[in-house]
N, C-alpha and C positions, 0 to 999 in steps of 0.2 A: 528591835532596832539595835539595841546591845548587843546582843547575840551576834548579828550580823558585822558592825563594828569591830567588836573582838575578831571575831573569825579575819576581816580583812586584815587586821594589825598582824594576827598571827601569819599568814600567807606573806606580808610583810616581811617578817622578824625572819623565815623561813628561805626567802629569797635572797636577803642580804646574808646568811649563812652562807649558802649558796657559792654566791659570788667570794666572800671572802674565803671560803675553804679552797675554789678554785684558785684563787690569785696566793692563796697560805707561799711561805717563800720554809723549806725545808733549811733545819740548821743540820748541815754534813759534817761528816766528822772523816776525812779522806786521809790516805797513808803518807808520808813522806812525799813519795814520787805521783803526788795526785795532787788535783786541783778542782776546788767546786766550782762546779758551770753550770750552766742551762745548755740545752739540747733541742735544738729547733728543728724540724721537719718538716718538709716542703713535700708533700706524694707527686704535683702535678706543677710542672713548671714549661711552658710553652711561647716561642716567641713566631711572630707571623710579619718578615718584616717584607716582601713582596705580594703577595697574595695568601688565599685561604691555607695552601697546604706551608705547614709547621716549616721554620727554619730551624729550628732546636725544639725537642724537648725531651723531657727527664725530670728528674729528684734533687730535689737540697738539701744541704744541710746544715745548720749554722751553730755552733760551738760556740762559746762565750764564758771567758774566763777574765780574772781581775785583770792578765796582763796581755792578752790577745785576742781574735776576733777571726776564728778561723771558720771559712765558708768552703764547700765544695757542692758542684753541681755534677753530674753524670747523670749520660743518656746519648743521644743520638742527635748526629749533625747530618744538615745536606747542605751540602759541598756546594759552590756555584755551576763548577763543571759538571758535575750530575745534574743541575736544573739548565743548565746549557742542552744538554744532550736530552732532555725530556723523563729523566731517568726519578723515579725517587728513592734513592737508594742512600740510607743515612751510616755515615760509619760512626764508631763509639767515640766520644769525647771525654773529657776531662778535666774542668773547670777549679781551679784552686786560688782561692785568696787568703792571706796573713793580714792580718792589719796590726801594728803594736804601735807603742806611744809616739813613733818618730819615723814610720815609713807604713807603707802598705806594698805587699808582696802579688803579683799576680802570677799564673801560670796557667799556660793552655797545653794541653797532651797532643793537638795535633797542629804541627809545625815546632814542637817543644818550643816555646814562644813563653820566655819568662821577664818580667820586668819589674822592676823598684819605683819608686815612687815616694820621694820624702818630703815628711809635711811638719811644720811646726810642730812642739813638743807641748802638750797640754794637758792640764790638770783633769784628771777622771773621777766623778763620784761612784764610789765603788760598790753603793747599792746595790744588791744582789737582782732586783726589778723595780723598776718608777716608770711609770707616766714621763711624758715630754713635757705636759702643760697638766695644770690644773683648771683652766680657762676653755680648751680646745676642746671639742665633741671628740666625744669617745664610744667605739664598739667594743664589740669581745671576737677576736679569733685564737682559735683553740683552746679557748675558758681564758684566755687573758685578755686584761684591758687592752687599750692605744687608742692613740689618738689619730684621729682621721684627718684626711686633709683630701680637697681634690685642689686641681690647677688646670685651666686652659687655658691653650697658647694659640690666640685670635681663632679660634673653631679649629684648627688645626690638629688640635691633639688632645687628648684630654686623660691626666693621668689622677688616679686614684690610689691615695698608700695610707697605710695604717701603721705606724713605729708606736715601740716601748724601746726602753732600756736596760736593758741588761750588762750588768759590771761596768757601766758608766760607755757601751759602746750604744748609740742608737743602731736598732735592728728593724729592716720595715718585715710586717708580720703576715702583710697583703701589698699586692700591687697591680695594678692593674693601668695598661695604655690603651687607650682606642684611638685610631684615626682613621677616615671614611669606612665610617660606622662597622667597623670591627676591631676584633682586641689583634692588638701585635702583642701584647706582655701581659701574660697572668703567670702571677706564681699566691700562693696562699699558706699558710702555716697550717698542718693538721694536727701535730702532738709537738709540747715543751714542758720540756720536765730537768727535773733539777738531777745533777749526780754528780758523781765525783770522775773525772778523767785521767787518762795517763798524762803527763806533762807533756812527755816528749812527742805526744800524737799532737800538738798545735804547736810545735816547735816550727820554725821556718828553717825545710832543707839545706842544707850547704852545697848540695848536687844539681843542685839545677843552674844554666847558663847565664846568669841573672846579668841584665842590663840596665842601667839607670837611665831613665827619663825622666821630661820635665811633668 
């Protein structure tokens, strides 16, 4: 019965390693013109907002640094006029978002379609990765924690996301939408790992046509 005990404590001791080596947050030592971040990878990102065949899909990316929040998606879009014409023939996209302390930047590659977005200026915990809640269930995608949440909107929709944070920006890690019982939005996190960046690769361009909105 000791024997056994011990044995379960050790498989114990053995699991919470584990978990903590996965979640371990590396101390970077990056050059002048760098900045430590986390690196999030999306392999599979897909939206279904008419029927079964894809309106988008492709890959993400999310970068996360102490002072910006830079997303980019690429892959393939179908056009309405291609699903007019019965066609599915998707051309390549380009999905880019900045987020910093006092706006969020978007940009789309096809219709060059750029917009701004300012939002109150707020204080960041610059924690390198946290939990949202210490209260809220939690899974692991990609060996890291978050905390789960689902929401339904009177049987209508039902979305499922999983956020952590990283450099004080929430990141969802999973996501998923279904409405009459299929998904319109999955996207999932496959690898996040810590490194150091170029600055000027999460810089927000000066070349793009940028229009303010509310």
């Amino acid at each position: 019965m000791k024997l056994r005990t011990i044995f379960q404590r050790s498989l114990w001791f053995i699991a919470v390693l584990m978990v903590s080596k996965s979640n371990a947050q590396v101390s970077l030592d990056c050059a002048v013109d760098e900045a430590p971040a986390y690196v999030i990878t999306y392999d599979h990102f897909v939206t279904r907002l008419i029927d079964e065949q894809p309106d988008r899909k492709g890959r993400q990316v999310v970068i996360a640094t102490a002072d910006t929040s830079y997303f980019e998606e690429t892959g393939g879009m179908l056009t309405m006029q291609a699903r007019q014409r019965g066609e599915i023939t998707y051309i390549p996209y380009r999905k880019q978002r900045w987020e910093t302390s006092d706006a969020e930047y978007t940009y789309l590659s096809v219709g060059n379609i750029a917009r701004v977005r300012m939002h109150p200026v707020t204080e960041k915990n610059l924690t390198p990765y946290a939990l949202l809640s210490d209260k809220d269930p939690v899974r692991t995608i990609a060996d890291y924690q978050c905390n789960w949440s689902e929401e339904d909107m009177a049987g209508i929709q039902t979305t499922q996301r999983c956020e952590a944070v990283f450099y004080g920006w929430v990141i969802p890690l999973y996501t998923r939408k279904m409405a009459q019982e299929r998904d319109i939005l999955l996207s999932e996190a496959t690898d996040i790992s810590q490194r150091c960046v170029k600055k000027e690769s999460v810089y927000v361009p000066e070349d793009k046509p940028w229009k303010f909105s509310e």
